[in-house]
PyMOL Python script that loads the backbone (N, CA, C, O; Angstrom):
from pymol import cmd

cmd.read_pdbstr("""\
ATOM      1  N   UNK A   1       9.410 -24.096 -36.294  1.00  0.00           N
ATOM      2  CA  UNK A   1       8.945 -23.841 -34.936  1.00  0.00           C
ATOM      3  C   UNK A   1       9.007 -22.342 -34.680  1.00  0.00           C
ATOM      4  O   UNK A   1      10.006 -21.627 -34.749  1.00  0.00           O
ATOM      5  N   UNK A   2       8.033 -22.072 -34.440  1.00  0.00           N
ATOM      6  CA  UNK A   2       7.992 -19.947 -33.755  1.00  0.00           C
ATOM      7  C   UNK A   2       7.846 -20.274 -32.242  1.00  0.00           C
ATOM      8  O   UNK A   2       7.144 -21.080 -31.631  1.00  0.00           O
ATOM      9  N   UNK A   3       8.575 -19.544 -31.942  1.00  0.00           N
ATOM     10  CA  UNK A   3       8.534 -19.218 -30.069  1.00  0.00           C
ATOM     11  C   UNK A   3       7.960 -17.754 -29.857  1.00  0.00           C
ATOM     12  O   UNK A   3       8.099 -16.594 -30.247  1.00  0.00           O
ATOM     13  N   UNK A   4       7.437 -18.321 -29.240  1.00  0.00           N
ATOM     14  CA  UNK A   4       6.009 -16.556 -28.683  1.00  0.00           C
ATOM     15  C   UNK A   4       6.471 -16.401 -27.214  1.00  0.00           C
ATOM     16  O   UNK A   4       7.129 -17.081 -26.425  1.00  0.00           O
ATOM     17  N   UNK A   5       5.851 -15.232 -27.195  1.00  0.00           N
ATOM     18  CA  UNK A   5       6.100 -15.081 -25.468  1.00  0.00           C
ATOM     19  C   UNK A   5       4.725 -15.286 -24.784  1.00  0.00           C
ATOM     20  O   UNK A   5       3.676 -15.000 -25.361  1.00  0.00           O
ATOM     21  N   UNK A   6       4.779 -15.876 -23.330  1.00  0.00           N
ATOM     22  CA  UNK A   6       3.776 -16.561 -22.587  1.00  0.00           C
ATOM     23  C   UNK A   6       3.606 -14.951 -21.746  1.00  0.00           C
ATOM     24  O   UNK A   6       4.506 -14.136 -21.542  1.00  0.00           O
ATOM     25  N   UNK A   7       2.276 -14.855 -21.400  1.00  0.00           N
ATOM     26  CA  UNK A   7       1.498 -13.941 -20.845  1.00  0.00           C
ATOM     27  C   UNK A   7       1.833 -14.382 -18.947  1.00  0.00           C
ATOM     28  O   UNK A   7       0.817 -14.920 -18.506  1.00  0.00           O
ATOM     29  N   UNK A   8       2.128 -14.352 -18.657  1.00  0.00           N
ATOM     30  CA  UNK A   8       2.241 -15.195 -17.219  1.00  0.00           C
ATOM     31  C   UNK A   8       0.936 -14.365 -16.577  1.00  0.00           C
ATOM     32  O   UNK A   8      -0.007 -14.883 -15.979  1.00  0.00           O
ATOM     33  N   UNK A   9       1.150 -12.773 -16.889  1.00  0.00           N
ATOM     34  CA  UNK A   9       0.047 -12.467 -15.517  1.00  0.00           C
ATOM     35  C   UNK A   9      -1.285 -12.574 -16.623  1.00  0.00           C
ATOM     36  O   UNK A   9      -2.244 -12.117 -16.000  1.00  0.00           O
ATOM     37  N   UNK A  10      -1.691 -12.947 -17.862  1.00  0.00           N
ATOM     38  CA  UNK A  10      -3.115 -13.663 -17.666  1.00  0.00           C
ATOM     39  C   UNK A  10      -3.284 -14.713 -17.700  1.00  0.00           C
ATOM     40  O   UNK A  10      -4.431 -15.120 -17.880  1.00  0.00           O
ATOM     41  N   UNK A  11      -2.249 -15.578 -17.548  1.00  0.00           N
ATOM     42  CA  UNK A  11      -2.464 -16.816 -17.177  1.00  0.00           C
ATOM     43  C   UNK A  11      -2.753 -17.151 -15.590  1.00  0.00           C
ATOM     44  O   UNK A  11      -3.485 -18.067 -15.217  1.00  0.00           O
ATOM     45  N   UNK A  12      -2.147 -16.371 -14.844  1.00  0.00           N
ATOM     46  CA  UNK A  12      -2.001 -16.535 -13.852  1.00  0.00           C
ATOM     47  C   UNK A  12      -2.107 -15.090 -12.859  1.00  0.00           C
ATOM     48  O   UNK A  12      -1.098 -14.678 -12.287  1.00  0.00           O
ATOM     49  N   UNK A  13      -3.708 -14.242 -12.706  1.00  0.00           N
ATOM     50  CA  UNK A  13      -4.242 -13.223 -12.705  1.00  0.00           C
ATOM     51  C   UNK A  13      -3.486 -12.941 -10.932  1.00  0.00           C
ATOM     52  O   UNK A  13      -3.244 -11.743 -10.791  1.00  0.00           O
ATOM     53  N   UNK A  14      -3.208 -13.566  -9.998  1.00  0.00           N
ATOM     54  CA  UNK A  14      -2.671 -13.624  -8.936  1.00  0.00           C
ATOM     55  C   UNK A  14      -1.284 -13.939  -8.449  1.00  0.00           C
ATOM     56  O   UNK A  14      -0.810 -14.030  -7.317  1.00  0.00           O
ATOM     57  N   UNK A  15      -0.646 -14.116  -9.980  1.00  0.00           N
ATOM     58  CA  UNK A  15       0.618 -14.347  -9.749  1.00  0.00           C
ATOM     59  C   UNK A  15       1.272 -13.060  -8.913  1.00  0.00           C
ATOM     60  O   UNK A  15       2.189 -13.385  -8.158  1.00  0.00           O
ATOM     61  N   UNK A  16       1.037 -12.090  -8.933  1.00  0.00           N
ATOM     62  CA  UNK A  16       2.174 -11.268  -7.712  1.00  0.00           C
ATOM     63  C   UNK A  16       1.378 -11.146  -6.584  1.00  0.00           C
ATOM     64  O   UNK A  16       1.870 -10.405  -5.733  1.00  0.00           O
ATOM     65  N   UNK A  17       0.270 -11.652  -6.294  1.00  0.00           N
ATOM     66  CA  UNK A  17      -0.272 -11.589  -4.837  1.00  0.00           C
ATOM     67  C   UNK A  17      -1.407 -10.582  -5.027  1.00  0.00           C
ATOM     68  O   UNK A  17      -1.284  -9.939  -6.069  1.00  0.00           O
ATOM     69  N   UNK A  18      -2.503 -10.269  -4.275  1.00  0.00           N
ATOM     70  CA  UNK A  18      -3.272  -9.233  -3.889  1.00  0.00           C
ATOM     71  C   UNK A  18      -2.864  -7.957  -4.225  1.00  0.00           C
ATOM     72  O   UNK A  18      -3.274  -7.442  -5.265  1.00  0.00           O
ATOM     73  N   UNK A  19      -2.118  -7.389  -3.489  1.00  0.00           N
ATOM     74  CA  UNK A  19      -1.562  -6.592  -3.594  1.00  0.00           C
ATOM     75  C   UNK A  19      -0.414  -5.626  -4.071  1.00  0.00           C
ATOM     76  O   UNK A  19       0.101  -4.632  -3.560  1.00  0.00           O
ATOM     77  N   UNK A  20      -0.174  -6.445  -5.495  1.00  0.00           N
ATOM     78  CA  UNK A  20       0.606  -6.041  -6.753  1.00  0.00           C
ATOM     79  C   UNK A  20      -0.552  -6.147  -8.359  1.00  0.00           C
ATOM     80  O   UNK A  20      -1.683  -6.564  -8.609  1.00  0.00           O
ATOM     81  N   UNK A  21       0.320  -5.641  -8.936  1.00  0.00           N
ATOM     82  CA  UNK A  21      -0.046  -5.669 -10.292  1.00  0.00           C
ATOM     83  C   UNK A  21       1.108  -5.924 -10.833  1.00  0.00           C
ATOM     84  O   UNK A  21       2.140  -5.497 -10.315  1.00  0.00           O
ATOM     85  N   UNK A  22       1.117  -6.737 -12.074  1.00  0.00           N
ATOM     86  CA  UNK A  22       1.287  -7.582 -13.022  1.00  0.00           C
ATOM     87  C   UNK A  22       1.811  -7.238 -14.347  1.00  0.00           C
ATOM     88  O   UNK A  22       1.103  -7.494 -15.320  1.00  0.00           O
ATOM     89  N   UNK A  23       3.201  -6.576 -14.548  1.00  0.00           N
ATOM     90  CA  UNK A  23       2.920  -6.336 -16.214  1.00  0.00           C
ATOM     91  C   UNK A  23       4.116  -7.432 -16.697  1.00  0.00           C
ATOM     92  O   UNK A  23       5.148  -7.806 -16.139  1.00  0.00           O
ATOM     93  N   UNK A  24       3.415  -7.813 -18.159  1.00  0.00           N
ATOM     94  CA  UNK A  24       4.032  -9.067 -18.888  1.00  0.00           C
ATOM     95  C   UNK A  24       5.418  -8.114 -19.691  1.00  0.00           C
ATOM     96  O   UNK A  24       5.329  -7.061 -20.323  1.00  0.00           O
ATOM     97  N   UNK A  25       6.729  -8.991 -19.358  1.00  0.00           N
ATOM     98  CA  UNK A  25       7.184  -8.829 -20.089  1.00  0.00           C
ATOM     99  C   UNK A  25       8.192 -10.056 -20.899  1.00  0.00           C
ATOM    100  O   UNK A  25       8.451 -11.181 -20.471  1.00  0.00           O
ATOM    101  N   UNK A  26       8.652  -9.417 -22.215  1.00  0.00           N
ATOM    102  CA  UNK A  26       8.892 -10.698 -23.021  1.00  0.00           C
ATOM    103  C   UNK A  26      10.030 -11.704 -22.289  1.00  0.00           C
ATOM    104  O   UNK A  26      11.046 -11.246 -21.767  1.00  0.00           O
ATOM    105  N   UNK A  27       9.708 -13.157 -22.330  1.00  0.00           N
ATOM    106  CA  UNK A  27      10.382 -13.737 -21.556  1.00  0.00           C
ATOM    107  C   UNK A  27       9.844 -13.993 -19.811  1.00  0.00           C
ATOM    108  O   UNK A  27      10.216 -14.920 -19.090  1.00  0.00           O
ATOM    109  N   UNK A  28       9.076 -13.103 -19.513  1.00  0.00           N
ATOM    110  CA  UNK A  28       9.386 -12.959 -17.804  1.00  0.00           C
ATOM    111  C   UNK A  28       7.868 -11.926 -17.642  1.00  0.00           C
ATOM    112  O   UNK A  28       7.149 -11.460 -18.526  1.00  0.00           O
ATOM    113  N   UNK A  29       7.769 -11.824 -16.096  1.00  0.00           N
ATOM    114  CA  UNK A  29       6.974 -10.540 -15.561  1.00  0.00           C
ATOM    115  C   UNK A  29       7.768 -10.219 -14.171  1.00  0.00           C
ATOM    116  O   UNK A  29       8.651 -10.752 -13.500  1.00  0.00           O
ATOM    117  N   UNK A  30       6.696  -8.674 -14.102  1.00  0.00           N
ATOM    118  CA  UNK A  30       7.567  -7.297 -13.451  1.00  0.00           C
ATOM    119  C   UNK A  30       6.122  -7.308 -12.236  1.00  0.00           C
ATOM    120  O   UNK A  30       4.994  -7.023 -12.638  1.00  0.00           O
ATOM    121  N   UNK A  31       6.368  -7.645 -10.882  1.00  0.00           N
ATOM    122  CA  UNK A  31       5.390  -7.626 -10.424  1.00  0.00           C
ATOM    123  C   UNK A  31       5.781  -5.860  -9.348  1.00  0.00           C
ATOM    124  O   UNK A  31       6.828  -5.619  -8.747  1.00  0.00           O
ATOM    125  N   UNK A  32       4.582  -4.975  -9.448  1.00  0.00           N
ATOM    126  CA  UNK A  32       4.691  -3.827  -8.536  1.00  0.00           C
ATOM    127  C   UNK A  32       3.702  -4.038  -7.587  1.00  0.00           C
ATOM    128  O   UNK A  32       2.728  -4.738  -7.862  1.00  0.00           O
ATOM    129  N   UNK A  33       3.896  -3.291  -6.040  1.00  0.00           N
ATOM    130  CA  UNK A  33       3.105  -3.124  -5.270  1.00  0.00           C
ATOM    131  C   UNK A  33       2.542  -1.964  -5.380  1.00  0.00           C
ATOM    132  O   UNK A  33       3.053  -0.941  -5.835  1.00  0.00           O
ATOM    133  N   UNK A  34       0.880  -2.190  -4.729  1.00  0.00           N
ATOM    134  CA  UNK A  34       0.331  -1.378  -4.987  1.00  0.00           C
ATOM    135  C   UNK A  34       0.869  -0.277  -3.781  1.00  0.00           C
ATOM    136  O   UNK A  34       1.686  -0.490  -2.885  1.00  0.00           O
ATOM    137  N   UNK A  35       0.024   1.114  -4.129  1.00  0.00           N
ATOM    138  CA  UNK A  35       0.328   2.043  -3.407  1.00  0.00           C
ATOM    139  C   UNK A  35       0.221   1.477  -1.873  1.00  0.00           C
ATOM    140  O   UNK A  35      -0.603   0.613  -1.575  1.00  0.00           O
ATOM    141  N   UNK A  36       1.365   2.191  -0.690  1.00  0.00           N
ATOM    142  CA  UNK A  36       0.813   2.024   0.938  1.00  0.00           C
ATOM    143  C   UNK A  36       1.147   0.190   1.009  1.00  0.00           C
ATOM    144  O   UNK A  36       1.016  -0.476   2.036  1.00  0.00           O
ATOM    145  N   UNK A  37       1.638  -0.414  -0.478  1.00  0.00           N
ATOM    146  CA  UNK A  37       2.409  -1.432   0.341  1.00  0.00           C
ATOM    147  C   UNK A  37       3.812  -1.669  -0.271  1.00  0.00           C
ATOM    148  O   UNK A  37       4.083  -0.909  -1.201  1.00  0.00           O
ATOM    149  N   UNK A  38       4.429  -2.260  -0.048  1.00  0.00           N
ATOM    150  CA  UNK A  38       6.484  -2.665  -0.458  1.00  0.00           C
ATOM    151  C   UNK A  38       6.088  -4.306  -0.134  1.00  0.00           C
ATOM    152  O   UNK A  38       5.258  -4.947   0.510  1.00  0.00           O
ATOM    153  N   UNK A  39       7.261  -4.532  -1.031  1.00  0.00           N
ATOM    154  CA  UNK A  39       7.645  -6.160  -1.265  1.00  0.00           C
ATOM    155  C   UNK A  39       7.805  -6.191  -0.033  1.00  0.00           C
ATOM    156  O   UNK A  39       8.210  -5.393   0.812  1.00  0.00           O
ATOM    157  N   UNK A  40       7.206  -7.854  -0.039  1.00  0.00           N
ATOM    158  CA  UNK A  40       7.717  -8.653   1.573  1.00  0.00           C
ATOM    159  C   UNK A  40       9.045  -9.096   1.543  1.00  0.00           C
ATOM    160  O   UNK A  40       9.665  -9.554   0.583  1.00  0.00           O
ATOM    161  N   UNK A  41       9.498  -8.876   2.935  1.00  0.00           N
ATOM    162  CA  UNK A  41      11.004  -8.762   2.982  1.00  0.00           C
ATOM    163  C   UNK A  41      11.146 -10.569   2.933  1.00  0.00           C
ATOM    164  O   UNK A  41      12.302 -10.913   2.691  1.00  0.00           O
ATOM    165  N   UNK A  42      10.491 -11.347   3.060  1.00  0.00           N
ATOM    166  CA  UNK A  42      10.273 -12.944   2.616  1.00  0.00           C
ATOM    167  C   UNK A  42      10.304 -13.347   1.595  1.00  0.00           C
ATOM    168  O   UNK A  42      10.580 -14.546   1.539  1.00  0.00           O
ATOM    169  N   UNK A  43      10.137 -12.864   0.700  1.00  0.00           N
ATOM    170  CA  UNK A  43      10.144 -12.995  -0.917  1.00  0.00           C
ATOM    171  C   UNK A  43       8.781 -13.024  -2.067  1.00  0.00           C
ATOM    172  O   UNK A  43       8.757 -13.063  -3.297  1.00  0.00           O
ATOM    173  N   UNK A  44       7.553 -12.980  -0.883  1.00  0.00           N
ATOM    174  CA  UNK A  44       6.529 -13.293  -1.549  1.00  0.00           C
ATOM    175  C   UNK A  44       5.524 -12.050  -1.646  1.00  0.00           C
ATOM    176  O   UNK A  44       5.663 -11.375  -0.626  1.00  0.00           O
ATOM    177  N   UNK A  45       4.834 -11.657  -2.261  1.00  0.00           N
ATOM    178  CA  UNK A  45       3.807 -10.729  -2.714  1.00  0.00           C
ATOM    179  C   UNK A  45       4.377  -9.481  -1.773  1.00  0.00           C
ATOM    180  O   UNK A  45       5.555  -9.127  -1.720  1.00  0.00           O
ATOM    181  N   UNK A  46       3.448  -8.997  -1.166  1.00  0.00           N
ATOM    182  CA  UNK A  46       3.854  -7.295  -0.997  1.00  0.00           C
ATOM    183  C   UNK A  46       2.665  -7.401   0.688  1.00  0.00           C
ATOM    184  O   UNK A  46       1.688  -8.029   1.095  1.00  0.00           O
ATOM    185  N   UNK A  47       3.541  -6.408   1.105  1.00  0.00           N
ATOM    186  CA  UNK A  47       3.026  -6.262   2.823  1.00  0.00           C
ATOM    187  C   UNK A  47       2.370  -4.885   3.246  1.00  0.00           C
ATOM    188  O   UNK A  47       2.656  -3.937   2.514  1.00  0.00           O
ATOM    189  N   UNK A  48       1.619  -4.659   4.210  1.00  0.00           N
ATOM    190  CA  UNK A  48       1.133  -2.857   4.202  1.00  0.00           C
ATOM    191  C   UNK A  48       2.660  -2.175   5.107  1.00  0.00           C
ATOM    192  O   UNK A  48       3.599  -2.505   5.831  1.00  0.00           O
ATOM    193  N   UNK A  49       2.091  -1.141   4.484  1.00  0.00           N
ATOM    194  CA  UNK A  49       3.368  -0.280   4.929  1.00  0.00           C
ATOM    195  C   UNK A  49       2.578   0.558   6.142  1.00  0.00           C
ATOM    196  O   UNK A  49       1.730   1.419   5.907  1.00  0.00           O
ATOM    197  N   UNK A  50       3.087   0.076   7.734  1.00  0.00           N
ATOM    198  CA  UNK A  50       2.666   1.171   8.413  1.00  0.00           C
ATOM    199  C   UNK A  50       3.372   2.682   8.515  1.00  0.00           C
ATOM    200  O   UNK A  50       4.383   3.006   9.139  1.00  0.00           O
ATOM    201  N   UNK A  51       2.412   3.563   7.615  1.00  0.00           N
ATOM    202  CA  UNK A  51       3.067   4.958   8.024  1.00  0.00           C
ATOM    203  C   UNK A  51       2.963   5.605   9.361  1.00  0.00           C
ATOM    204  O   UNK A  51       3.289   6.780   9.532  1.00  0.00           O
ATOM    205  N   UNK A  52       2.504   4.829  10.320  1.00  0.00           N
ATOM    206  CA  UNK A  52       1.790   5.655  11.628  1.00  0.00           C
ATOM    207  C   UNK A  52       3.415   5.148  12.356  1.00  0.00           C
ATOM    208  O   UNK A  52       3.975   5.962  13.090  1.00  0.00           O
ATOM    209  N   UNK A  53       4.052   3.840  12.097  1.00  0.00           N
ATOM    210  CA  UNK A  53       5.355   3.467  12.418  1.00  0.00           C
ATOM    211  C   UNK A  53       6.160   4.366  11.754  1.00  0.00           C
ATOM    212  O   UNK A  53       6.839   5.049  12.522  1.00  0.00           O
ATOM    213  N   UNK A  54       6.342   4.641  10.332  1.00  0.00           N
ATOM    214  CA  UNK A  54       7.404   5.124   9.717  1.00  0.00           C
ATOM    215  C   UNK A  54       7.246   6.698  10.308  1.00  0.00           C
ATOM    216  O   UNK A  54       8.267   7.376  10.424  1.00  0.00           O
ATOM    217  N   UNK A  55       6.369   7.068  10.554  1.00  0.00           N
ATOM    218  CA  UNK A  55       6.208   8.547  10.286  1.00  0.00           C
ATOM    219  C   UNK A  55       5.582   9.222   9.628  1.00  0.00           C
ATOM    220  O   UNK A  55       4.982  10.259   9.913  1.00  0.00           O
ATOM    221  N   UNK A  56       5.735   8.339   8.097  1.00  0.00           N
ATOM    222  CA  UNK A  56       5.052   9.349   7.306  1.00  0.00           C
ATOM    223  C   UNK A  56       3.498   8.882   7.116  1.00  0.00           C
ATOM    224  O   UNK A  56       2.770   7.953   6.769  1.00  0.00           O
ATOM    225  N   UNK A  57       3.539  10.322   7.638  1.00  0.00           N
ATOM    226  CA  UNK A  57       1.798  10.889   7.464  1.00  0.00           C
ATOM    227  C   UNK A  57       1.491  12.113   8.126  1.00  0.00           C
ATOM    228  O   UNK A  57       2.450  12.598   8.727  1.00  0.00           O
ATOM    229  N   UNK A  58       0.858  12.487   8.160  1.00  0.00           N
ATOM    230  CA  UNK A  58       0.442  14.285   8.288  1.00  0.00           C
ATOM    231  C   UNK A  58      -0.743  14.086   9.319  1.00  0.00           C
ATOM    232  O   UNK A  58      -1.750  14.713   8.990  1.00  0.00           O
ATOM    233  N   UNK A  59      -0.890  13.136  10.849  1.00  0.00           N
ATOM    234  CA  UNK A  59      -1.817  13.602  11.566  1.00  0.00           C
ATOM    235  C   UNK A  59      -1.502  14.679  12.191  1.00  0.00           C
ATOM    236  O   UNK A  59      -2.391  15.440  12.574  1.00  0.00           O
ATOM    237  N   UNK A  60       0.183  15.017  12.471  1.00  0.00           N
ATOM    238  CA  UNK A  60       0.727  16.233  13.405  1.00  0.00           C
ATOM    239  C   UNK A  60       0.718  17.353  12.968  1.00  0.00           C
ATOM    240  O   UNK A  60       1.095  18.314  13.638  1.00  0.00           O
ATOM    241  N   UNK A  61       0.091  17.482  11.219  1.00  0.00           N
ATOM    242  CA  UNK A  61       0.175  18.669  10.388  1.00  0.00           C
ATOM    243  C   UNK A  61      -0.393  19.664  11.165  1.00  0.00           C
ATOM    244  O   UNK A  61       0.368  20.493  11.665  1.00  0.00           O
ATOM    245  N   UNK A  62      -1.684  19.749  11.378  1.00  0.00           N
ATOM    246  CA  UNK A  62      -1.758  21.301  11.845  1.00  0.00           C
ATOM    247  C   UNK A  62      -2.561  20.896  13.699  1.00  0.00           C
ATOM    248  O   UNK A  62      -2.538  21.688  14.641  1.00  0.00           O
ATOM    249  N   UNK A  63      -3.015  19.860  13.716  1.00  0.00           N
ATOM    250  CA  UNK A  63      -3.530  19.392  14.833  1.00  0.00           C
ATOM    251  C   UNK A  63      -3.084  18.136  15.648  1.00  0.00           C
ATOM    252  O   UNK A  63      -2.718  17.209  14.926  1.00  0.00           O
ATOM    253  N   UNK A  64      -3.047  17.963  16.635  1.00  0.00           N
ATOM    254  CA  UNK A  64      -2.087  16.556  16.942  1.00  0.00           C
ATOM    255  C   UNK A  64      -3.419  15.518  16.988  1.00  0.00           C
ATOM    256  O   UNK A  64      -4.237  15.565  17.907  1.00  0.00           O
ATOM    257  N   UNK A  65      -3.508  14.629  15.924  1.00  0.00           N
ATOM    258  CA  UNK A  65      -4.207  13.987  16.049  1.00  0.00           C
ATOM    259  C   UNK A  65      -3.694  12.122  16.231  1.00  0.00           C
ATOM    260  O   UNK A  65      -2.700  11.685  15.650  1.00  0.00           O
ATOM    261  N   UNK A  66      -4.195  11.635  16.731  1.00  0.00           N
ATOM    262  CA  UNK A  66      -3.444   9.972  16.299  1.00  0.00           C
ATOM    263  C   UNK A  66      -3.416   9.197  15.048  1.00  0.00           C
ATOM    264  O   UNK A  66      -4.477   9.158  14.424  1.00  0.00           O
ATOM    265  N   UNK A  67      -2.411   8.582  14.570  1.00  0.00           N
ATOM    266  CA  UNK A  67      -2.228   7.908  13.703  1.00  0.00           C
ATOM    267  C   UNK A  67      -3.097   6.589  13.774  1.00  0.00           C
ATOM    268  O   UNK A  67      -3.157   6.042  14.876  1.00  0.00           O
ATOM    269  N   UNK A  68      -3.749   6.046  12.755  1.00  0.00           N
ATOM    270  CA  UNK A  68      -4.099   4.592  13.278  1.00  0.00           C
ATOM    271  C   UNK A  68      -3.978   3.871  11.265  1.00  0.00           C
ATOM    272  O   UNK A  68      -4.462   4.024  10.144  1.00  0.00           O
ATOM    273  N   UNK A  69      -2.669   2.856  12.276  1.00  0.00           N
ATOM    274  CA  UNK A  69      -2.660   1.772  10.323  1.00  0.00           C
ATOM    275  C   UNK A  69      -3.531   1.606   9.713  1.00  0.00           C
ATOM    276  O   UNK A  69      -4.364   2.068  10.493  1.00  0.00           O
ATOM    277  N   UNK A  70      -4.115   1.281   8.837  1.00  0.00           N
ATOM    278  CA  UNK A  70      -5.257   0.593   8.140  1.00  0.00           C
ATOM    279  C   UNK A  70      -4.867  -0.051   6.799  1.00  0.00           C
ATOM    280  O   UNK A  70      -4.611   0.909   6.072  1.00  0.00           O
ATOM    281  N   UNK A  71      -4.717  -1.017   6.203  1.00  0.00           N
ATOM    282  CA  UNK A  71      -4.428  -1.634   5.016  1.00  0.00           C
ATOM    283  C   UNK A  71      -4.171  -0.816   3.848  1.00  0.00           C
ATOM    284  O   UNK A  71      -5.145  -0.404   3.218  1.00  0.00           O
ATOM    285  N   UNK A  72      -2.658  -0.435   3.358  1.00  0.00           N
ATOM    286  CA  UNK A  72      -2.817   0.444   2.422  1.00  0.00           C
ATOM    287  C   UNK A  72      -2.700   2.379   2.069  1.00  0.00           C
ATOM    288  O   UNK A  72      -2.500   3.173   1.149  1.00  0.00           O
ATOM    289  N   UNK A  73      -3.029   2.312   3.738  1.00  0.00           N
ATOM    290  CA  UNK A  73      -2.938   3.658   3.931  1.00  0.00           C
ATOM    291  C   UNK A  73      -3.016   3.845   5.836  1.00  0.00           C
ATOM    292  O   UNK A  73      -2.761   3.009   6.703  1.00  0.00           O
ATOM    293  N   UNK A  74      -3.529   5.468   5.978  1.00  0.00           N
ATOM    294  CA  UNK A  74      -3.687   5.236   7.337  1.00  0.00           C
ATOM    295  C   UNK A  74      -4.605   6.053   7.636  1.00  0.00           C
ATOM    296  O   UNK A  74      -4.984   6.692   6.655  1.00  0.00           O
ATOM    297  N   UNK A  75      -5.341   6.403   8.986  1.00  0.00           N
ATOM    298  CA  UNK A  75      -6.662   7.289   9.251  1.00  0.00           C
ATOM    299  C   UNK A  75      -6.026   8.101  10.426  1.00  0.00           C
ATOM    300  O   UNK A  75      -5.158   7.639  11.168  1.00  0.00           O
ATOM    301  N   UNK A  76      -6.550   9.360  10.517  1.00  0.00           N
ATOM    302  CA  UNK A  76      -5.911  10.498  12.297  1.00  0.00           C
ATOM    303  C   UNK A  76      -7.468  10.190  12.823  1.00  0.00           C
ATOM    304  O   UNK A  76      -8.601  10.141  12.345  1.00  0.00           O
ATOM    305  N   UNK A  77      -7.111  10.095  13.513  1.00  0.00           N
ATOM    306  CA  UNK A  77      -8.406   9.991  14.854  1.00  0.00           C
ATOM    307  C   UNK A  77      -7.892  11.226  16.014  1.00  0.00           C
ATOM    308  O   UNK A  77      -6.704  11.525  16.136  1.00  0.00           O
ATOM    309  N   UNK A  78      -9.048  11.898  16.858  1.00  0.00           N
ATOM    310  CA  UNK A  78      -8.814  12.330  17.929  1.00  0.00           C
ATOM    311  C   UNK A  78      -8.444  11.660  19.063  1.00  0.00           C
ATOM    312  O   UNK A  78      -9.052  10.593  19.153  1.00  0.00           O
ATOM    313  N   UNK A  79      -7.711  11.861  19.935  1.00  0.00           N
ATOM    314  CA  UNK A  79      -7.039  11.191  20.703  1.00  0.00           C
ATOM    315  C   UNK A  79      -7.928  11.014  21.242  1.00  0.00           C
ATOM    316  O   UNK A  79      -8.842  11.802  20.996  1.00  0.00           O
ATOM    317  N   UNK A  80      -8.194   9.928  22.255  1.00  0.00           N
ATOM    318  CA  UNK A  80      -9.420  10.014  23.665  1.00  0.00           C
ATOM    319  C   UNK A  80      -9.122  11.274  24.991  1.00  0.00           C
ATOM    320  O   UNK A  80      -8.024  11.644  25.408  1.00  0.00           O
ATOM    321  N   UNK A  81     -10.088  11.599  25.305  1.00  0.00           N
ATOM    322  CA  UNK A  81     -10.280  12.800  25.917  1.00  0.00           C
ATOM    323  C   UNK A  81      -9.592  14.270  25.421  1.00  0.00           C
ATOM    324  O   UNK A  81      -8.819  15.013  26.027  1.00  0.00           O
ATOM    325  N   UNK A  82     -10.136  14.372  24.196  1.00  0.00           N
ATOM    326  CA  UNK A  82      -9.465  15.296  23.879  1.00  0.00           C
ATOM    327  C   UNK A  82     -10.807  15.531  23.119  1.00  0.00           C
ATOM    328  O   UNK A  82     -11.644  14.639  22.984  1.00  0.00           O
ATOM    329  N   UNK A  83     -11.016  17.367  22.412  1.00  0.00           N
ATOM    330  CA  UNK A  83     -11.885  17.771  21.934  1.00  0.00           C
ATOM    331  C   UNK A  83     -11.856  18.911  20.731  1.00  0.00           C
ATOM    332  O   UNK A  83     -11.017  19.811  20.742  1.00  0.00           O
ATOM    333  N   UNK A  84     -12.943  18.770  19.604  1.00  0.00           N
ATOM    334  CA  UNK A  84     -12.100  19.489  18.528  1.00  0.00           C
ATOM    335  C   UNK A  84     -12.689  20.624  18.790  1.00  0.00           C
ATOM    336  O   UNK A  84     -13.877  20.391  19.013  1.00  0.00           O
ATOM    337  N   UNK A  85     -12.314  22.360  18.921  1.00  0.00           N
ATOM    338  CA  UNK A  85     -13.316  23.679  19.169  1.00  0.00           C
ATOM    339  C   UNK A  85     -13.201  23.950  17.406  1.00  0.00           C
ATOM    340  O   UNK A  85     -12.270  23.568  16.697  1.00  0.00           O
ATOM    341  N   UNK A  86     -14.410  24.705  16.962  1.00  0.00           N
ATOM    342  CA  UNK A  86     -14.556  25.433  15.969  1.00  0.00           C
ATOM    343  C   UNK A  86     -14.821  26.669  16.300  1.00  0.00           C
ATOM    344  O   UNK A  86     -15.526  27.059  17.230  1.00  0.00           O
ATOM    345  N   UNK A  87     -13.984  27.555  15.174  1.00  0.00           N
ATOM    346  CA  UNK A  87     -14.614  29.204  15.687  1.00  0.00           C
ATOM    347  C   UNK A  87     -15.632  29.081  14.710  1.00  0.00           C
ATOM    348  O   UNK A  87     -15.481  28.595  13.589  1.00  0.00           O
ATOM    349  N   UNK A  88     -16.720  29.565  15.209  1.00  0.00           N
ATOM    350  CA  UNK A  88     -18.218  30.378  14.407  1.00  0.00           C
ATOM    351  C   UNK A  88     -17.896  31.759  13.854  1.00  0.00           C
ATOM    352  O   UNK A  88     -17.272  32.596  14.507  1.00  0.00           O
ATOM    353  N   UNK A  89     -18.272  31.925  12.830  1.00  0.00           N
ATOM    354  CA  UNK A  89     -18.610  33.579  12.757  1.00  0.00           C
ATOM    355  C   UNK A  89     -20.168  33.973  12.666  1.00  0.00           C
ATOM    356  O   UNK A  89     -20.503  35.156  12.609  1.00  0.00           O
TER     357      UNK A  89
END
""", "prot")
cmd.dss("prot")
cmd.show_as("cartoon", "prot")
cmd.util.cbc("prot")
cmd.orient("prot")
């Protein structure tokens, strides 16, 4: 009898959820989240990470712009009533 090792993530291309990737290792697999998300604190696949909650993100870098979540990452928007000037030369 030979014992091999079982592939779990091509057997099972969704085994860590959407939003992980999959590497086989002998015996077992190593599931990572992708970038802009962290494991669910539930136990199952991986959740978005709001940086506009945490902080991190750079809309306040040089202009105060608003944060807004988006799956994965996040976008600065201009605030409402507010306006961007450019200098011309």
């Amino acid at each position: 009898i030979q014992c091999g090792d079982v592939n779990e993530c091509s057997e099972d291309p969704f085994i860590c959820g959407q939003q992980a990737t999959c590497a086989n290792t002998f015996g077992g697999f190593n599931c990572q989240c992708l970038s802009g998300f962290e494991a669910n604190p539930a136990g199952d696949g991986c959740v978005d990470i709001d940086e506009c909650a945490t902080g991190d993100h750079l809309c306040q870098q040089n202009f105060p712009l608003d944060c807004v979540n988006i799956q994965g990452s996040y976008t600065c928007v201009i605030p409402p009533g507010k306006f961007l000037y450019m200098a011309q030369k």
